[in-house]
mmCIF file of the C-alpha atoms, coordinates in Angstrom:
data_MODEL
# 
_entry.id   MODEL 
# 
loop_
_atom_site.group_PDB 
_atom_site.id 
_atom_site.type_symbol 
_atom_site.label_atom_id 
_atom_site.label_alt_id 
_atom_site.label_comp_id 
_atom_site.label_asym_id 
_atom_site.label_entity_id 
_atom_site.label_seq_id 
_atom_site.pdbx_PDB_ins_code 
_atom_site.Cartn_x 
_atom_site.Cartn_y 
_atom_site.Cartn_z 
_atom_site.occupancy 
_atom_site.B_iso_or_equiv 
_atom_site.pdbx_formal_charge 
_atom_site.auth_seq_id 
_atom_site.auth_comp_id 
_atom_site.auth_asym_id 
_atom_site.auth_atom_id 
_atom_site.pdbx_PDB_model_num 
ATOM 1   C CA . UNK A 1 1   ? 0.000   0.000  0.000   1.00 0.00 ? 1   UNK A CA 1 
ATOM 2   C CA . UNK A 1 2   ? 1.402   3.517  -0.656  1.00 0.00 ? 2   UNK A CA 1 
ATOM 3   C CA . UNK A 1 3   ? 0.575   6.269  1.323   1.00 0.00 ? 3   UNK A CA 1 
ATOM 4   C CA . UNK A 1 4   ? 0.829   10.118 -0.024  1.00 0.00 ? 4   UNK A CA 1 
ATOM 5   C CA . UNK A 1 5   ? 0.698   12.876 2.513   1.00 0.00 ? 5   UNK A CA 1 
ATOM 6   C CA . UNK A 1 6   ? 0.779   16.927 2.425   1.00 0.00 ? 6   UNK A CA 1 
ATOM 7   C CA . UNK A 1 7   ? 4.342   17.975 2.806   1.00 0.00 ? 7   UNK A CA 1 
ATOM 8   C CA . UNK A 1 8   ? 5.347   18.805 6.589   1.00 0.00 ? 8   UNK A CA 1 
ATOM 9   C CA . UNK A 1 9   ? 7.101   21.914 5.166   1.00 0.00 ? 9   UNK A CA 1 
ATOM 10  C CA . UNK A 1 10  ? 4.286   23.801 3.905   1.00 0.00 ? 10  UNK A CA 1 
ATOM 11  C CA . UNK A 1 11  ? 2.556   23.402 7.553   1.00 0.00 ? 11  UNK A CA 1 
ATOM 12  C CA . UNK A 1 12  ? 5.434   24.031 8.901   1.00 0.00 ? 12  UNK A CA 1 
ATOM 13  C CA . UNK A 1 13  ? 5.841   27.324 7.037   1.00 0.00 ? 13  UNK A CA 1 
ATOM 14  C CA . UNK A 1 14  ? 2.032   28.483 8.035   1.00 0.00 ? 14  UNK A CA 1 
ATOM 15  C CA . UNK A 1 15  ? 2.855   27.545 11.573  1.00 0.00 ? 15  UNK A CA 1 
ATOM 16  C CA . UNK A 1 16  ? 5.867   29.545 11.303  1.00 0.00 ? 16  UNK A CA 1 
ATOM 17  C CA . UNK A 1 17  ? 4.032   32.804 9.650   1.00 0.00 ? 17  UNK A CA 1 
ATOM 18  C CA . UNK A 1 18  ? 0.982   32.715 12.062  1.00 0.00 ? 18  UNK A CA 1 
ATOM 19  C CA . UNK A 1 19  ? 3.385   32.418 15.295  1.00 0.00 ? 19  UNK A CA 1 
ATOM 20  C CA . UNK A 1 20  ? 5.540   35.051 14.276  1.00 0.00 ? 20  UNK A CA 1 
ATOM 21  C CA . UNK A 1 21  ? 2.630   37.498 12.904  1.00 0.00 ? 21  UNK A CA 1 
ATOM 22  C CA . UNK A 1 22  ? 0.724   36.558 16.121  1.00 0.00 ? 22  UNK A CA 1 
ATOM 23  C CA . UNK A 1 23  ? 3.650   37.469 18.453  1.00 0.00 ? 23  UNK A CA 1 
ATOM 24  C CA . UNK A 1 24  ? 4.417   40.944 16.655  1.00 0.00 ? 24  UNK A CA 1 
ATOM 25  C CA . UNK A 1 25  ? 0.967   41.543 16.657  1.00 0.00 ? 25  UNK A CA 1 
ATOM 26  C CA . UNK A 1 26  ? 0.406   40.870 20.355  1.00 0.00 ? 26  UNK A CA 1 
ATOM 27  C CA . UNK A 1 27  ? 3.683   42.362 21.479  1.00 0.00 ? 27  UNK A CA 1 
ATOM 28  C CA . UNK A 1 28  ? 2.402   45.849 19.232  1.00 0.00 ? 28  UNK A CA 1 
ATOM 29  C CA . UNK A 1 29  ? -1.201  45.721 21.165  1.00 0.00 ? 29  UNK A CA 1 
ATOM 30  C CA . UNK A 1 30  ? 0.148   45.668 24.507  1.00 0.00 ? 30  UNK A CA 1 
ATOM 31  C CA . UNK A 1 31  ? 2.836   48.084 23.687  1.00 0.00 ? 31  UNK A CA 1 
ATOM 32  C CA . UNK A 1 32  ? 0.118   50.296 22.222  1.00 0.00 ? 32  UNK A CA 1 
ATOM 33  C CA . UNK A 1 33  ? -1.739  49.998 25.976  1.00 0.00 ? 33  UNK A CA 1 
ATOM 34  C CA . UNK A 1 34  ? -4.894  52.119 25.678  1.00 0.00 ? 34  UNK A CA 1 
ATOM 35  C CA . UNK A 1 35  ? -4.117  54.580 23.329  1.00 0.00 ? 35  UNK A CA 1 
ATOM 36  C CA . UNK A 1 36  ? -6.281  52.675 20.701  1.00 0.00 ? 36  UNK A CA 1 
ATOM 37  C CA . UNK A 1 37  ? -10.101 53.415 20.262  1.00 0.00 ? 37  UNK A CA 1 
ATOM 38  C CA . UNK A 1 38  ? -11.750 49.880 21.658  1.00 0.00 ? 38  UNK A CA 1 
ATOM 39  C CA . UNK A 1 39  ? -13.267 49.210 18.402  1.00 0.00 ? 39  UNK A CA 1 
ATOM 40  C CA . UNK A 1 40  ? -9.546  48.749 16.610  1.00 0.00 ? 40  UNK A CA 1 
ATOM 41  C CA . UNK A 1 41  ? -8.046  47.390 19.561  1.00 0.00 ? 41  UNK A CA 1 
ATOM 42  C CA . UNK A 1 42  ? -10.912 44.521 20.031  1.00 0.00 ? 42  UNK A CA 1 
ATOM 43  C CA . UNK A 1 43  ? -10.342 43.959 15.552  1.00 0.00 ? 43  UNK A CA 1 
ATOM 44  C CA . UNK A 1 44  ? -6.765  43.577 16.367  1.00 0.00 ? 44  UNK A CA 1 
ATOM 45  C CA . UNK A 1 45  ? -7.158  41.462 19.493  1.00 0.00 ? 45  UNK A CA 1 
ATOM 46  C CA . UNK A 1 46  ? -9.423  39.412 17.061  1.00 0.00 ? 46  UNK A CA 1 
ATOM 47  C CA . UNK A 1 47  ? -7.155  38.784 14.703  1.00 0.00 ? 47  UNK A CA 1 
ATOM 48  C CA . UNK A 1 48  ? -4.299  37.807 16.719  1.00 0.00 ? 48  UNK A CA 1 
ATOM 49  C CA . UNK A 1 49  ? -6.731  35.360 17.834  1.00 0.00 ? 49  UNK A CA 1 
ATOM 50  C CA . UNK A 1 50  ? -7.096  34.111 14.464  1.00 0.00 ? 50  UNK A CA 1 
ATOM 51  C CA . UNK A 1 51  ? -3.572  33.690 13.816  1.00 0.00 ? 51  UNK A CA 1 
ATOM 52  C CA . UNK A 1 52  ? -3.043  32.019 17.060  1.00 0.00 ? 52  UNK A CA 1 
ATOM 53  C CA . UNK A 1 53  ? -5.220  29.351 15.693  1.00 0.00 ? 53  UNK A CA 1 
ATOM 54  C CA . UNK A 1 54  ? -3.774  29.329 12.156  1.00 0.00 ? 54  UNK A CA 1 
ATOM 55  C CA . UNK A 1 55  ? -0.533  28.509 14.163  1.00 0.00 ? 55  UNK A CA 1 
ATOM 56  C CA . UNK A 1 56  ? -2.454  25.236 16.039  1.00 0.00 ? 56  UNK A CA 1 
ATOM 57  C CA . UNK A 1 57  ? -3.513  24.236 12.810  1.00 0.00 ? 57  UNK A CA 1 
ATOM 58  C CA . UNK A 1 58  ? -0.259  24.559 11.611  1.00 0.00 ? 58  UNK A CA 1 
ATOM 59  C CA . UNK A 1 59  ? 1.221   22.653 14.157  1.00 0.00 ? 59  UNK A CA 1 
ATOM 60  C CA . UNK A 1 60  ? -1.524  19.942 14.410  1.00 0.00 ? 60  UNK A CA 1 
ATOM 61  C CA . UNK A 1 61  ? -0.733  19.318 10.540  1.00 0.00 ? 61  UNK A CA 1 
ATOM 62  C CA . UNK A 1 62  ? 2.631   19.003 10.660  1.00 0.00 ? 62  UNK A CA 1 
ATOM 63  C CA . UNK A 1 63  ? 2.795   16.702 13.361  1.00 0.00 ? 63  UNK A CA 1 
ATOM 64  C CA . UNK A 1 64  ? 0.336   14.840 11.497  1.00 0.00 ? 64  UNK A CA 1 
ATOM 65  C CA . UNK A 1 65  ? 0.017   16.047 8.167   1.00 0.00 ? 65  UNK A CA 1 
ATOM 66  C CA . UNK A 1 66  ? -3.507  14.943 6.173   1.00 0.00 ? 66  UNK A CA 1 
ATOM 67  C CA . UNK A 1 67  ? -3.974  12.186 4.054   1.00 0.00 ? 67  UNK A CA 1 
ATOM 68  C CA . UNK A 1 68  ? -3.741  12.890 0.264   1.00 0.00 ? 68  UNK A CA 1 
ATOM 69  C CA . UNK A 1 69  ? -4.140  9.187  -1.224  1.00 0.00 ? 69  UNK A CA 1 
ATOM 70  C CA . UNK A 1 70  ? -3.990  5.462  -0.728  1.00 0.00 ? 70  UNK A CA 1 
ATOM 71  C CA . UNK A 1 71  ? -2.987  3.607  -3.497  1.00 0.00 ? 71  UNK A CA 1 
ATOM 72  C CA . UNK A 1 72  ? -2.612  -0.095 -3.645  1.00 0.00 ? 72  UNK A CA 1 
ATOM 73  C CA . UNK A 1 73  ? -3.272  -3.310 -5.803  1.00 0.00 ? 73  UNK A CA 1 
ATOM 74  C CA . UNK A 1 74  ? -7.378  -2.491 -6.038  1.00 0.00 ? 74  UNK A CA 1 
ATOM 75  C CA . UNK A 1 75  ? -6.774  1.127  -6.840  1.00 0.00 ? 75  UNK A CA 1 
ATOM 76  C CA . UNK A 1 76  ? -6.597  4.721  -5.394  1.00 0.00 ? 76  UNK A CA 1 
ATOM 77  C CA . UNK A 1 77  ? -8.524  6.795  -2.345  1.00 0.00 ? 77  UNK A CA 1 
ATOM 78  C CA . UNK A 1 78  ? -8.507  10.059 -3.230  1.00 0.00 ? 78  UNK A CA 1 
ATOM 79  C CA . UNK A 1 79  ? -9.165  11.961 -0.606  1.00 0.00 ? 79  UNK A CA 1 
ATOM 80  C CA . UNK A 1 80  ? -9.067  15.913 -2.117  1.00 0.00 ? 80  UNK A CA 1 
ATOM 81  C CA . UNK A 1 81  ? -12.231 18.035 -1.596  1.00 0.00 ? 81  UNK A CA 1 
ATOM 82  C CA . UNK A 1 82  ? -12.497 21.015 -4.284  1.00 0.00 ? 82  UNK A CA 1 
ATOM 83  C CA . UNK A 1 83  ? -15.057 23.063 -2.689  1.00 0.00 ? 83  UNK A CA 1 
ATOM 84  C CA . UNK A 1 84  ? -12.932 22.819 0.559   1.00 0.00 ? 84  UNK A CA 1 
ATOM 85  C CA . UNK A 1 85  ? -9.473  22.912 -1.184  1.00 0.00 ? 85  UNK A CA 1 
ATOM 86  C CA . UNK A 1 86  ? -8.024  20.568 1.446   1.00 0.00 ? 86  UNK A CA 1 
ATOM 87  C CA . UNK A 1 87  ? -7.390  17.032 1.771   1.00 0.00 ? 87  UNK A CA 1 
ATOM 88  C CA . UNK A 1 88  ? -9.912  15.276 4.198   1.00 0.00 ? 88  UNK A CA 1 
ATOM 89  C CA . UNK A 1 89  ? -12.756 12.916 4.862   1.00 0.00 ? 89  UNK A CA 1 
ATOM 90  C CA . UNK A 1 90  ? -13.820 9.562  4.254   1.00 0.00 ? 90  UNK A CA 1 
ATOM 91  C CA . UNK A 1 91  ? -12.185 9.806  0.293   1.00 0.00 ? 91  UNK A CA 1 
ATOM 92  C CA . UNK A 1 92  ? -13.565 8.386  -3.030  1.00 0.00 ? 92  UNK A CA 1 
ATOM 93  C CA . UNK A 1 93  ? -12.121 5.076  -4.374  1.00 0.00 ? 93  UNK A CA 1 
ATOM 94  C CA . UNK A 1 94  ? -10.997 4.675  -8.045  1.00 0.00 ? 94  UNK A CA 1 
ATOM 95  C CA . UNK A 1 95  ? -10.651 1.471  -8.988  1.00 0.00 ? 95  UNK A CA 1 
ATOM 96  C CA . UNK A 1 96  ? -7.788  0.299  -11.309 1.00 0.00 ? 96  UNK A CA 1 
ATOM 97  C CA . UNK A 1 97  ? -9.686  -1.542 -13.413 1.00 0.00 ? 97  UNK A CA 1 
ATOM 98  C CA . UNK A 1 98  ? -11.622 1.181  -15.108 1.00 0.00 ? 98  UNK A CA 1 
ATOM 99  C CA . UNK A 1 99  ? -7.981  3.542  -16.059 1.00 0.00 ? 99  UNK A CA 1 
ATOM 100 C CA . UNK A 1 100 ? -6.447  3.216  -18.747 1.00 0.00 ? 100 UNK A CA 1 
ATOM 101 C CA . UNK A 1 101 ? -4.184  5.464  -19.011 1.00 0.00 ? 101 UNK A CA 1 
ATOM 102 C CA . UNK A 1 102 ? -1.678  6.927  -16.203 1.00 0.00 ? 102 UNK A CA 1 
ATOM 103 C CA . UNK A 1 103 ? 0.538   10.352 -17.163 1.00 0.00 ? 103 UNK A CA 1 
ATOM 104 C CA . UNK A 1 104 ? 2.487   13.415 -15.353 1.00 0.00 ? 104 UNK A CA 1 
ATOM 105 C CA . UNK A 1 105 ? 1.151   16.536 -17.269 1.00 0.00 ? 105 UNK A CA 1 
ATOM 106 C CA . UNK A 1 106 ? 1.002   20.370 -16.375 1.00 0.00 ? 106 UNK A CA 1 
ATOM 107 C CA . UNK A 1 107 ? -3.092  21.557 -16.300 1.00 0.00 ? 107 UNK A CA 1 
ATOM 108 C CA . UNK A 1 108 ? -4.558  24.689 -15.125 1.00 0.00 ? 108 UNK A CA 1 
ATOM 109 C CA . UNK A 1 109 ? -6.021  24.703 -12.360 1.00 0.00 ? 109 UNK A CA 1 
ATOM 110 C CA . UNK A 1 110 ? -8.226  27.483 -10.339 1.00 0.00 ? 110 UNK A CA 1 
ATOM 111 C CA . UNK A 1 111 ? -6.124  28.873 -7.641  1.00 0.00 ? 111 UNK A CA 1 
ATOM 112 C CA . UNK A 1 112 ? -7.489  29.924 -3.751  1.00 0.00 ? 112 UNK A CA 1 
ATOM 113 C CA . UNK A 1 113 ? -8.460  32.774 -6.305  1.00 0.00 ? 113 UNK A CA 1 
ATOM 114 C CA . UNK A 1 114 ? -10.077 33.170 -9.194  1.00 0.00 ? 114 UNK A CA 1 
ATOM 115 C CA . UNK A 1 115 ? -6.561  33.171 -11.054 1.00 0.00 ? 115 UNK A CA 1 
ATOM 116 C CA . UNK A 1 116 ? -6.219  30.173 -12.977 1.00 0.00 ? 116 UNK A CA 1 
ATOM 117 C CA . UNK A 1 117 ? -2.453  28.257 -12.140 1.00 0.00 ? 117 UNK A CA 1 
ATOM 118 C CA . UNK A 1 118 ? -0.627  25.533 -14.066 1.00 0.00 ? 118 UNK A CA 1 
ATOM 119 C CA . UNK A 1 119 ? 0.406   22.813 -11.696 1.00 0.00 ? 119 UNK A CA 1 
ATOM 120 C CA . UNK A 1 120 ? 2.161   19.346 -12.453 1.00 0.00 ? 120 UNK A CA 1 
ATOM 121 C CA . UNK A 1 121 ? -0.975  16.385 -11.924 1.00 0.00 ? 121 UNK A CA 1 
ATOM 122 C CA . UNK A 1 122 ? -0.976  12.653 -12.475 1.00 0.00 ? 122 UNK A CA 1 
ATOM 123 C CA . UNK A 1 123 ? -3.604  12.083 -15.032 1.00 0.00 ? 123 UNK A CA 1 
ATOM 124 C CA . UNK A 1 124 ? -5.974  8.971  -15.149 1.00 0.00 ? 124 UNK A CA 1 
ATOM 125 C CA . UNK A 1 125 ? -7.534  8.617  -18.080 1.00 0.00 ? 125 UNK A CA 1 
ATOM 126 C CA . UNK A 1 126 ? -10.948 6.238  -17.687 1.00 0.00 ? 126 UNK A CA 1 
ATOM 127 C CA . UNK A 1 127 ? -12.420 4.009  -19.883 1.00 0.00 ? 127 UNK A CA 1 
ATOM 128 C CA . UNK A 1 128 ? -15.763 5.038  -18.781 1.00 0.00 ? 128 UNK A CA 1 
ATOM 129 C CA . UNK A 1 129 ? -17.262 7.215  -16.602 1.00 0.00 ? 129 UNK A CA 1 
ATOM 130 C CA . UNK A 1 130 ? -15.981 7.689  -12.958 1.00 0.00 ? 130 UNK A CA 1 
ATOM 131 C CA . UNK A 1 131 ? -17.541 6.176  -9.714  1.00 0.00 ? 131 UNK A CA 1 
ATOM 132 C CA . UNK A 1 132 ? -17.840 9.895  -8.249  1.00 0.00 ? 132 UNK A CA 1 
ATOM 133 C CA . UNK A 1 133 ? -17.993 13.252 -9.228  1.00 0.00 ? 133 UNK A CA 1 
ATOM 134 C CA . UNK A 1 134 ? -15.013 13.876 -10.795 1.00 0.00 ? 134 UNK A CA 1 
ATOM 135 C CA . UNK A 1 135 ? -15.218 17.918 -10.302 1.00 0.00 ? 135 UNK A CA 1 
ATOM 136 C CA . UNK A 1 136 ? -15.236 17.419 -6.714  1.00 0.00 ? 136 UNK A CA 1 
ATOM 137 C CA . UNK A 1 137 ? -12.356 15.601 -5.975  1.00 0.00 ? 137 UNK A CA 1 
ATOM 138 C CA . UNK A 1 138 ? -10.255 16.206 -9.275  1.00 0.00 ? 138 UNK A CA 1 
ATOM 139 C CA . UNK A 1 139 ? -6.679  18.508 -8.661  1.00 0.00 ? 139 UNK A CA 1 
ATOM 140 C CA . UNK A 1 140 ? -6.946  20.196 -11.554 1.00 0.00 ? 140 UNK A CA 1 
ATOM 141 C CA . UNK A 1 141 ? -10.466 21.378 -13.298 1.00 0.00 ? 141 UNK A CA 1 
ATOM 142 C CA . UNK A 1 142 ? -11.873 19.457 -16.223 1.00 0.00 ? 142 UNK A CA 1 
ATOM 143 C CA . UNK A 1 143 ? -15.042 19.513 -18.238 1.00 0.00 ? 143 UNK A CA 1 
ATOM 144 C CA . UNK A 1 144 ? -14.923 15.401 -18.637 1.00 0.00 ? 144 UNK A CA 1 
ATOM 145 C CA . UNK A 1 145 ? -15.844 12.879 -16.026 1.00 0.00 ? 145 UNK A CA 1 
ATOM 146 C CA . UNK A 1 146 ? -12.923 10.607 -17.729 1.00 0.00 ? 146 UNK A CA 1 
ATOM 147 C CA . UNK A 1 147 ? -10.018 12.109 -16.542 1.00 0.00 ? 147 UNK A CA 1 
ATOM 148 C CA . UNK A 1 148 ? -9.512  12.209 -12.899 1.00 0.00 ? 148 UNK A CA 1 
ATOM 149 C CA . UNK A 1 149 ? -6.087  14.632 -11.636 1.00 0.00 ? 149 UNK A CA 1 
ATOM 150 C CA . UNK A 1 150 ? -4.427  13.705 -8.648  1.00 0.00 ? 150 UNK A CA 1 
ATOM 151 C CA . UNK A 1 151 ? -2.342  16.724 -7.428  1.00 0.00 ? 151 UNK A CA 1 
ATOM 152 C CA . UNK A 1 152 ? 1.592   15.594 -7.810  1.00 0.00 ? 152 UNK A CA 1 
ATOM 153 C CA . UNK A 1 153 ? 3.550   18.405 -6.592  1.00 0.00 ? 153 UNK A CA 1 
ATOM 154 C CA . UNK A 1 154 ? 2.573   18.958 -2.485  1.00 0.00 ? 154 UNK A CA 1 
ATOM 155 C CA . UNK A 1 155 ? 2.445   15.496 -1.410  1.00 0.00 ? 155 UNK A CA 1 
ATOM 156 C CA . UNK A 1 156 ? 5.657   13.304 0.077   1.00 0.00 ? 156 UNK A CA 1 
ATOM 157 C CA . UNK A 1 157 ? 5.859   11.736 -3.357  1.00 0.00 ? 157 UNK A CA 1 
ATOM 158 C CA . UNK A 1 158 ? 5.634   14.169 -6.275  1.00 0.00 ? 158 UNK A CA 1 
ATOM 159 C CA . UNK A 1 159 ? 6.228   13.860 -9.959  1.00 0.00 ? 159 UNK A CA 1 
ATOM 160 C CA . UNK A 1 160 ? 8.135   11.568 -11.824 1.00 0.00 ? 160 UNK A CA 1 
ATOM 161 C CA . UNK A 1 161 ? 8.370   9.323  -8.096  1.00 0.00 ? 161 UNK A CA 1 
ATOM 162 C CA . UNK A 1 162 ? 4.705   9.384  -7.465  1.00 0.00 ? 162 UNK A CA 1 
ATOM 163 C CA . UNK A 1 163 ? 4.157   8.614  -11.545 1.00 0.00 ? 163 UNK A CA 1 
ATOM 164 C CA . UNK A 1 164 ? 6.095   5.606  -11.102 1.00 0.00 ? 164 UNK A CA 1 
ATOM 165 C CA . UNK A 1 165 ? 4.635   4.071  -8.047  1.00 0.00 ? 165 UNK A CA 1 
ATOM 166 C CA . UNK A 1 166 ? 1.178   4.294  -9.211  1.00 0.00 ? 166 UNK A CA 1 
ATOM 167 C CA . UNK A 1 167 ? 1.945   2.774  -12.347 1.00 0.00 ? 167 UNK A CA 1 
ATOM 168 C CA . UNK A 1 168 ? 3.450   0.241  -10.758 1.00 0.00 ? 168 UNK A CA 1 
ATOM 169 C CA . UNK A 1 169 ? 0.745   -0.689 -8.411  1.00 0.00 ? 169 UNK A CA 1 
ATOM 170 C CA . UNK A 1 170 ? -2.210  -0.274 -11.723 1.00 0.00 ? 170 UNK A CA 1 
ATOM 171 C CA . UNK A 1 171 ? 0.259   -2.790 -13.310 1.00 0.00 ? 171 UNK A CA 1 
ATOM 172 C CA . UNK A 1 172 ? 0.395   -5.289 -10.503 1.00 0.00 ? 172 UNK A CA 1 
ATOM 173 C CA . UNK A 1 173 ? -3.663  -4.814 -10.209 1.00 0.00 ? 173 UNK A CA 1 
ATOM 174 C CA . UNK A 1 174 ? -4.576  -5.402 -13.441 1.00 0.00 ? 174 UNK A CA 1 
ATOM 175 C CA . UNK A 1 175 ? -1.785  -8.492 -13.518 1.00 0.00 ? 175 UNK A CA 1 
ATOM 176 C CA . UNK A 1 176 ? -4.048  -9.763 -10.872 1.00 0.00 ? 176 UNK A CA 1 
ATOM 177 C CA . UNK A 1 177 ? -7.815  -8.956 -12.084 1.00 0.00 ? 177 UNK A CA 1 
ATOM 178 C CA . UNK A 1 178 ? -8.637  -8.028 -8.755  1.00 0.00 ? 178 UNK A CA 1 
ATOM 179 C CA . UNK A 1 179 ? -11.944 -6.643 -8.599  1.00 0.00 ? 179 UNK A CA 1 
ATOM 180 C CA . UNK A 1 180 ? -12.776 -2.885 -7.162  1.00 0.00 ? 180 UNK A CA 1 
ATOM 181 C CA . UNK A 1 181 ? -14.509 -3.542 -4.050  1.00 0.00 ? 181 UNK A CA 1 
ATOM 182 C CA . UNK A 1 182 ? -14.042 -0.813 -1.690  1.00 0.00 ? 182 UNK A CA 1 
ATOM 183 C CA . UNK A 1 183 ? -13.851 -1.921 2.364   1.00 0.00 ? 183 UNK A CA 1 
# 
């Protein structure tokens, strides 16, 4: 079974960014005293508050950073929510037995904006239609429900690595004819 998770580093770095813009922040209010109105000081108490928690959350993912897939002989768990933009839940399950094609391609992708980004994705191509919507838990945005994009560039195995694995396990699979069955 191969496991891909989010990268420690990027939690690391919003951990990081909250804890030092939390401290500054928090150091500047009680420096300041009362010589703020209380509407701006309760705002910026607010908001250190805010980044306080984006530091926990930071911390609490990289000590255990979230799941991103589970691949092995049957197929993949995908586990990547687009309306959320994070990597959580109970996942979908593609089986192996209904790609037929597996490739590392740059797509466009909509951002945490509206600004539309090219990132690198591994790209299963399906022989029919998928088991689940494919615009909610697809990496990169497509108009087809026979391509399915699993995000290869922020997870412990990225690119060429996490190409090779996967193949590797699809090949073993369909060696096997195991069916799709999902626990």
């Amino acid at each position: 079974m191969q496991l891909v998770h989010s990268r420690r580093a990027i939690s690391a770095f919003l951990a990081a960014c909250c804890g030092l813009l939390a401290a500054a922040a928090g150091f500047a209010l009680v420096r300041a005293g009362g010589s703020l109105p209380a509407p701006v000081s309760g705002f910026a108490w607010l908001m250190v508050i805010l980044m306080v928690v984006g530091l926990l959350i930071g911390l609490r993912d990289t000590w255990r950073p979230p799941l991103m897939y589970r691949a092995d002989e049957r197929g993949v768990t995908i586990f990547y929510q687009a309306d959320r933009r994070r990597f959580a839940g109970p996942g979908v399950f593609l089986p192996w037995e209904s790609v037929t094609k597996l490739t590392l391609e740059k797509r466009i992708c909509r951002g945490h904006t509206a600004r539309k980004v090219n990132i690198w994705v591994v790209v299963c191509a399906l022989d029919r239609e998928a088991p689940f919507p494919v615009a909610q838990h697809s990496s990169a945005c497509e108009d087809e429900d026979h391509l399915v994009c699993l995000d290869a560039v922020s997870g412990t195995l990225s690119g060429e690595e996490m190409l090779a694995r996967l193949r590797d396990l699809w090949a073993r699979g369909k060696r096997r004819g195991r069916g799709a069955k999902f626990p």
